[in-house]
N, C-alpha and C positions, 0 to 999 in steps of 0.2 A: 504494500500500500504506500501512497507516495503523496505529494503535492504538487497541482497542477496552477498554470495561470498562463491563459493566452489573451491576446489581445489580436483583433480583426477590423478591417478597416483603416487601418492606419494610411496617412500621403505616403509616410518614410519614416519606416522600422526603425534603419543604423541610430539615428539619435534619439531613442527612446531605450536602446537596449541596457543601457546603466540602470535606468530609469527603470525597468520593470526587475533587470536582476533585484534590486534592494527591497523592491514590493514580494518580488518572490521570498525572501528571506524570512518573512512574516511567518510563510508555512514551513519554514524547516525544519520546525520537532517533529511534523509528518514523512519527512523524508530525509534523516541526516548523513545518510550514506555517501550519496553524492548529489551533482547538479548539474543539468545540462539547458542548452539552452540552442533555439534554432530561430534565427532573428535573417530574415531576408522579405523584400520587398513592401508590403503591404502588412504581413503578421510575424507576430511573437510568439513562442510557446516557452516555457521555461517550466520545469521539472525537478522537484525535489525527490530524492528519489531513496525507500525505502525498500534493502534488496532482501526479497523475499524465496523467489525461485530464477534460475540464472542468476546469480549475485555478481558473477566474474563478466558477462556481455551485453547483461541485457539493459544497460541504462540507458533512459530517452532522452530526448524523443526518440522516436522509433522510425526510421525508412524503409519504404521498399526500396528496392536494387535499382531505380534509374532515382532515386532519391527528389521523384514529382511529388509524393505524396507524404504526408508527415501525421506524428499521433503522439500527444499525448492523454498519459490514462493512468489513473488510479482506479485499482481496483487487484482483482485474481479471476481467469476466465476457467474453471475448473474442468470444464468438460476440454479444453482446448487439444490435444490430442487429437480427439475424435472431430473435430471441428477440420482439424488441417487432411487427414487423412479421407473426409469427403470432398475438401479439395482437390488432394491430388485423384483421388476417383472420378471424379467431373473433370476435369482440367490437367491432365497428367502430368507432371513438368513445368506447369507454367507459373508457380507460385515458387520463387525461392526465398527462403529462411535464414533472414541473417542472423539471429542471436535464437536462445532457447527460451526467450519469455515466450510466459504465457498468454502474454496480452499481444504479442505481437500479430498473432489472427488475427485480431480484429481488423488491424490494415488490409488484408489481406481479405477479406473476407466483404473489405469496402471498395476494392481496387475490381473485386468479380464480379458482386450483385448491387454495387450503388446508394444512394441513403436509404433504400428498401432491404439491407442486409441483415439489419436486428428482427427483423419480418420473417423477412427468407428462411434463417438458418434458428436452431434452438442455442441460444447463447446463457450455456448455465452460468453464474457468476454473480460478483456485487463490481461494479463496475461505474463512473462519470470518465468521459472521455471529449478530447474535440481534435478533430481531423482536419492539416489544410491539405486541400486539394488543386498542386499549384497549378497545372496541368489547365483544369476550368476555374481556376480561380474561385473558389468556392470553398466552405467551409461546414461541417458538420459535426456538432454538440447532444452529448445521448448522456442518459441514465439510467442505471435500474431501473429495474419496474416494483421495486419494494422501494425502494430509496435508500439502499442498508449505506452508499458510501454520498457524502455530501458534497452538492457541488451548487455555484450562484452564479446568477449572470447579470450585470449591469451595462450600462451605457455611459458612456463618457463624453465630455461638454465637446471635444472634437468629429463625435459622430462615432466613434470605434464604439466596436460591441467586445466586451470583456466577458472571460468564464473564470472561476477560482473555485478552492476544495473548500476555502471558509472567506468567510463575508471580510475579515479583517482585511484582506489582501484588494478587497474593492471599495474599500470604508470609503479613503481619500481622496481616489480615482476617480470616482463615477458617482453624474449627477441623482441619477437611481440604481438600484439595484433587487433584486429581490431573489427569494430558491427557484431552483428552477425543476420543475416538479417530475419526478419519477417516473416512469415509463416512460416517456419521448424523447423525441428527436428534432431535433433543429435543423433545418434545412435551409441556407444561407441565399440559394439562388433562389428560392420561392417568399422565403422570409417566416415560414411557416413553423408554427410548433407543432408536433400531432404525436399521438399515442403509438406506439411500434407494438405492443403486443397488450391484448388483452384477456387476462386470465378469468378463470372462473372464479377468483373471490373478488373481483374487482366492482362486482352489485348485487347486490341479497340475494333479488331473485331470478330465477328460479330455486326453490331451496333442493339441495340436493335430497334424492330420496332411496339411493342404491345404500344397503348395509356394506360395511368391509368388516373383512375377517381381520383378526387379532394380527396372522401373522404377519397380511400385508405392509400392516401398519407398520410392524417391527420391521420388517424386510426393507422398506423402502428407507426409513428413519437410517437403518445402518448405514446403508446405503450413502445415503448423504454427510453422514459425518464422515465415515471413510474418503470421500471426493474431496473432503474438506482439509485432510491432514496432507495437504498437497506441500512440499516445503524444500528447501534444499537450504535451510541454517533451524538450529532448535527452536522447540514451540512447546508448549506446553497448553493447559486447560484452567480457567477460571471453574474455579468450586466454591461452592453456597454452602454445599451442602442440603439444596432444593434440591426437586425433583428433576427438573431442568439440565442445570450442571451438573448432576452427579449422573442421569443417562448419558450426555454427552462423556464424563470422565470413563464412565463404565466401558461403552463402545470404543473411546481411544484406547484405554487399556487390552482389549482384546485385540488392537490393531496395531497395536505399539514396538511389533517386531516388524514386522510389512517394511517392504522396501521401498523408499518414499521418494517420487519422481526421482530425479537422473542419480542419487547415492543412496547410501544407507541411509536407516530411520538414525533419524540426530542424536536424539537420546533413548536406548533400550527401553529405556523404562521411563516411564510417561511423570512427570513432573506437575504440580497441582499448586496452584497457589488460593490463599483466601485473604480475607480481611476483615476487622470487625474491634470494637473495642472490649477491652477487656469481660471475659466470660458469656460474650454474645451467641442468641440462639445457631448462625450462622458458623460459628467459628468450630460449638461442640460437633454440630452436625458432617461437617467438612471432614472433620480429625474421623469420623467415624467411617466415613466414606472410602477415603484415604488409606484407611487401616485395612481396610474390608478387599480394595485393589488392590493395594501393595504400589500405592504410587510416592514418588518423591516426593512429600508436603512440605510448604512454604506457608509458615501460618505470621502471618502481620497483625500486629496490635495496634494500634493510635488511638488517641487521646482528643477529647473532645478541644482540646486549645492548638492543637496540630493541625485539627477539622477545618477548625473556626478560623484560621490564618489563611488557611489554605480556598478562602469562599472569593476571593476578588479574583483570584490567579483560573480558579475552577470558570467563575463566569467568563471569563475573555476567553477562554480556550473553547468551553461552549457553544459562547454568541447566544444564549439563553436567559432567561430570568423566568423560568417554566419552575414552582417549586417541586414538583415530585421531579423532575430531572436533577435539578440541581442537589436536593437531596439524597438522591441514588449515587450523581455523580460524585459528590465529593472524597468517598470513602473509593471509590474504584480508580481517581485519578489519583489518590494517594500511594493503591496498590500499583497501578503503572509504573512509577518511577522506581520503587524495588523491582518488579519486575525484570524490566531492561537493565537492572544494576547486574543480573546474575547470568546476561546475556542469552536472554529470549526472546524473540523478537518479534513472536506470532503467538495467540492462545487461541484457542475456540472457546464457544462462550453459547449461553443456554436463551438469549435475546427472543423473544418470537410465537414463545409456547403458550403464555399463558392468551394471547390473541389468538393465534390456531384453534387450540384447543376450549378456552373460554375459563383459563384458572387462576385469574382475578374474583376475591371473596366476593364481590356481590353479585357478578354470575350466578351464582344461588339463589337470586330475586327474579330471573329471565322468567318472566309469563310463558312461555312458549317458546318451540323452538324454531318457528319464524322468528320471531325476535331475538332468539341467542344469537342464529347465524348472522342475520341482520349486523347483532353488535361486534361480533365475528370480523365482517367486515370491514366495519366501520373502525374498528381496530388497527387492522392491519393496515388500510389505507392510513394511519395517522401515524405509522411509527418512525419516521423519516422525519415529526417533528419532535420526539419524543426517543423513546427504548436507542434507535438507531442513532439519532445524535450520539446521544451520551455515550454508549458503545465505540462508534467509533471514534468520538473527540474527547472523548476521557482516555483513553490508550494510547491515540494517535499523539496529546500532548509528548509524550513522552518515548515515541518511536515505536509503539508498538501497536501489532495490527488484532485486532478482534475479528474474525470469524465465525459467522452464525449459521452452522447447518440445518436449523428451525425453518428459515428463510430460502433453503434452498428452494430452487423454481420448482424442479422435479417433484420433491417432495410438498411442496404447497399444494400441487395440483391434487395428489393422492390425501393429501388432510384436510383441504377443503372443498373433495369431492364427495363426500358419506354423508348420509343422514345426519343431522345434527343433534337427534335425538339421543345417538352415543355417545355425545359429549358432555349431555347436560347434568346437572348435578342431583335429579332426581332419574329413578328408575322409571319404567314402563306402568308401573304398578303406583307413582308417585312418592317413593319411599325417598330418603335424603340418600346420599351419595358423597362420596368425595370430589371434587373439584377434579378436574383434566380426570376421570375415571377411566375413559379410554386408553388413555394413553398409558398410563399406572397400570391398568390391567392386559396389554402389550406385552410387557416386561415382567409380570409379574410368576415367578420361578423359585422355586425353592431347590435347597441342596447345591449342587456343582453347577448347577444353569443358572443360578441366580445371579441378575444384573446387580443389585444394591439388595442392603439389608431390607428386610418387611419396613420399619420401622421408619426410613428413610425414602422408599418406594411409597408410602403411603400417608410421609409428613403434611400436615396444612401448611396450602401457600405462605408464603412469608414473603412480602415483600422486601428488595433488598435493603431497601434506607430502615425499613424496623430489621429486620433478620440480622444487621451488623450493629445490633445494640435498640432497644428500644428508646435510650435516654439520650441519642442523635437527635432525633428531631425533637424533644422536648427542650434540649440544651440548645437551638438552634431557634426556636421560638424566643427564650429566654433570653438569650443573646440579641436578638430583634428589639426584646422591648427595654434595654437599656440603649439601645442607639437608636432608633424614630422616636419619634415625639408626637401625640396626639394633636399638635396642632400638623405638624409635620402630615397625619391620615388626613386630617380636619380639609385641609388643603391638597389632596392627591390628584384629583380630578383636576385638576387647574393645572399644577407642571408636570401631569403627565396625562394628557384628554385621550392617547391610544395604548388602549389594556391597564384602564386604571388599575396600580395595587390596590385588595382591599383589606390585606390584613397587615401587620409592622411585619412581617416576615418575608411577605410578596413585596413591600416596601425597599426593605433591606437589598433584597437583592435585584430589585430594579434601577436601585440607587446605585450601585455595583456594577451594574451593565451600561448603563448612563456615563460612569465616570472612563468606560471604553470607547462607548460609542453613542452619546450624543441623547439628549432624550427623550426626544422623539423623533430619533434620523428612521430614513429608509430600514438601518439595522432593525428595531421594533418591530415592525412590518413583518417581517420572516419569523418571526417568534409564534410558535404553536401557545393558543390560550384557551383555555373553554372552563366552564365548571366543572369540576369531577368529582366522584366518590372511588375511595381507591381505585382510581386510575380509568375510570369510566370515561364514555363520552358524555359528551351534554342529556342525551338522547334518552342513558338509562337513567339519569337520575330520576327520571320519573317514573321509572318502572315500580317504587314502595314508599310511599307515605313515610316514612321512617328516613330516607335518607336525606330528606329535606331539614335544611339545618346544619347538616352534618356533612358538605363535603369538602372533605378532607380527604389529599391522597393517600395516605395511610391505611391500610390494611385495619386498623383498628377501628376505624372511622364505621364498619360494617358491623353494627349490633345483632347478636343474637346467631354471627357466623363464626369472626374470630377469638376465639378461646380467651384472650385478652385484651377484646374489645373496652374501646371509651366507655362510660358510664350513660346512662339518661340524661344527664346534665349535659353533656359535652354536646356545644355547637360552634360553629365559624362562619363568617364571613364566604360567599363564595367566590372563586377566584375571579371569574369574568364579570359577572353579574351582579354581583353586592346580594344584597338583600332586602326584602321587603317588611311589613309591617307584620305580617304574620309569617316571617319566618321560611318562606317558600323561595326557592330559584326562581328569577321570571325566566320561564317557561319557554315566553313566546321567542328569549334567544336563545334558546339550544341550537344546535348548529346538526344538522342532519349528514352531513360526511365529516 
């Protein structure tokens, strides 16, 4: 995973190229390996570059062989192999390979089938790229279709159209700017944006209504993370000690001999890091997991004034003031920087499951299971401001890349293809259930075939910001209300009229992203905001009388689900919305995607 930033449209390149190097530098925790840079006529590409697989050739930009055409790209194309060998099957000979990245397809793949390639061909991967094409003089800018890696595009008071992997690198540059939204393509000679693929959880309905059998699920899931331990320097696995991570660690562990793209597996034995403050539910759970594979553990403690220093550095890295982001993120971009100390440079990570699957506590309020998938969706299409940010700009701060095989394409299709009735948290018969039950019940083996202990296979969700300590976010509230001031709320709406804070916490760290980026520049704009209940859309909150009042991203926030739910007493502020006189979300802005 790397850092990208081009610029297009330029009179004349040469005297700008100082000029974007120093802008590039912005992204270099993304990519500190090395830097390249490809500055001729009209456009800029410049690349930070974080070597993942090819480490010794494969730095960008990237050329084909008469060097017309140019790519830079953050990402990992994991199916890439199979990709180049229906090349050469179509085209025998005619595609030559100069380095072993795995991105370099892409070029290659854009030089055969034209900006209809992301169309044409199945490109499994998390991938933002832009292509010049000097030949026609044109240019082309794509995304995932989850949005797992970040990329923004602005325009500049000379007319240039600018792409970067985070908004800091266009703060300065450009008169606007905003994300630039996942599944499309940009096509420079039509001027067009439009969607390159659309999957089957991309809108409610039709609800699926095929059952799948247990094993498929397991089958396809393995599947995916093995794609995913693609690597040629060591990597390791983020462990919770959820459900989540600890399948993920289980499945590496049985993979963890495997001979991994062009050398040996990096390290024999699979390496696990956690994090959490002192005796957090996360931390016992992790060590148990740990114990059970036999993997390398990396167990990290920190301290809530480590936390709390670390909140101004966390939002610029960000570009967020989202509080369940930033409160996830802080404790994983602490783990980051140990991390990379012990030289690892990739992890795989459990991002994805609880939206697939639907194993956020108040999924256990879903009326129906039109509306679970519904929110299903409505999920998944939001995690690009949210789960996936922080994934990957909590790791990336610190050169390291996150990996989500939750999110793999392949496997989305096959977990968002089933009845959604296996997913929900009550039985057929209406009885309660476990949360992601399907997926738990995939995996679930006793004796020598066991994935994870019962015990762990079967833990309640925990979200990450309570799971690394409950007394995080209470110590982080607390910390708010000695630095705002209630005249400081009293007046919120006034200096800051887009995505008023409405509690000293949403305060605090708007204040914190303000003193980055302006407050209320274009940056705000790009900030994912709605009201939530542990980590709901706007949508479900109305799904139970009971949540009103009470959203809060917090896992606790869900009375009468999580085991050490808030009390009766407990209410807030909602993030987007405020509050009315009786205590209710207005309703009429819920936001339906």
């Amino acid at each position: 995973m790397c850092g990208i930033l081009a610029l297009f449209g330029l009179q004349d390149a040469g005297p700008l190229r100082k000029q974007v190097v120093e802008a590039a530098k912005l992204l270099r925790h993304r990519g500190p390996d090395w830097s390249g840079v490809y500055c001729e006529g009209s456009s800029i590409i410049a690349h930070e570059c974080l070597a993942i697989v090819d480490p010794d050739s494969g730095d960008q930009p990237l050329f084909n062989e008469a060097k017309d055409i140019v790519l830079g790209v953050n990402g990992e194309i994991y199916n890439y192999t199979t990709l180049q060998d229906s090349l050469e099957e179509k085209v025998p000979g005619k595609h030559k390979f100069l380095t072993k990245s795995d991105c370099e397809v892409l070029l290659h793949l854009y030089a055969e089938d034209g900006i209809d390639f992301l169309s044409k061909n199945e490109v499994c991967g998390m991938y933002a790229f832009a292509i010049w094409d000097k030949k026609n003089n044109t240019y082309v800018v794509a995304r995932d279709p989850v949005g797992i890696i970040p990329l923004y595009i602005g325009w500049g008071s000379d007319g240039s159209v600018q792409v970067a992997s985070e908004l800091k690198a266009l703060h300065k540059a450009c008169e606007r700017y905003e994300e630039f939204p996942p599944g499309h393509v940009f096509d420079s000679k039509t001027g067009t944006r439009r969607p390159f693929y659309t999957p089957n959880w991309s809108k409610p309905t039709p609800v699926p209504s095929q059952e799948i059998a247990l094993h498929t699920l397991r089958e396809a899931f393995e599947k995916a993370v093995i794609s995913h331990m693609m690597s040629d320097v060591p990597y390791g696995v983020l462990l919770s000690g959820g459900l989540d991570s600890s399948l993920v660690a289980s499945i590496m562990s049985r993979n963890s001999q495997r001979r991994q793209h062009t050398g040996p597996a990096a390290w024999p034995q699979l390496h696990s890091f956690s994090i959490g403050l002192k005796g957090s539910p996360d931390l016992k759970a992790a060590k148990e997991v740990s114990n059970f594979l036999g993997t390398v553990h990396h167990e990290y403690v920190f301290t809530i004034e480590e936390a709390l220093d670390a909140l101004p550095d966390v939002i610029y890295h960000l570009e967020t003031f989202d509080v369940t982001t930033i409160r996830a993120s802080t404790p994983m971009y602490l783990m980051a920087r140990r991390i990379r100390a012990t030289g690892v440079k990739m992890v795989l990570s459990g991002e994805g499951a609880d939206e697939i699957f639907g194993g956020y506590l108040y999924f256990h309020k879903a009326p129906n299971k039109e509306e679970f998938h519904a929110e299903n969706c409505r999920k998944i299409g939001q995690l690009h401001l949210y789960d996936c940010l922080r994934a990957n700009k909590a790791m990336m701060a610190w050169g390291v890349e996150a990996r989500v095989p939750f999110l793999d394409r392949q496997f989305m299709e096959v977990a968002m293809g089933f009845n959604p009735v296996q997913k929900m948290c009550q039985d057929q018969a209406g009885k309660p259930r476990c949360e992601k039950w399907i997926l738990r019940k995939a995996f679930d083996f006793t004796g020598d075939r066991a994935y994870l202990p019962q015990e762990v296979l079967w833990r309640q969700k925990e979200q990450f910001s309570d799971g690394v300590g409950y007394s995080w976010i209470d110590s982080i509230k607390a910390h708010a209300e000695k630095l705002i001031t209630d005249q400081q709320m009293a007046t919120a709406e006034h200096r800051f009229p887009l995505k008023t804070p409405r509690t000293k916490e949403a305060y605090m760290f708007r204040q914190f992203f303000a003193s980055h980026f302006g407050d209320n520049s274009a940056a705000a704009s790009t900030v994912g905001w709605q009201d939530s209940i542990a980590c709901s859309s706007e949508v479900a909150l109305k799904w139970d009388k009971a949540f009103q009042g009470r959203a809060d991203a917090s896992g606790r926030a869900v009375a009468g689900v999580h085991v050490q739910a808030y009390d009766d007493k407990y209410k807030t502020a909602s993030q987007s919305s405020g509050t009315v006189s009786n205590g209710e979300p207005l309703a009429k802005k819920a936001r339906t995607s």
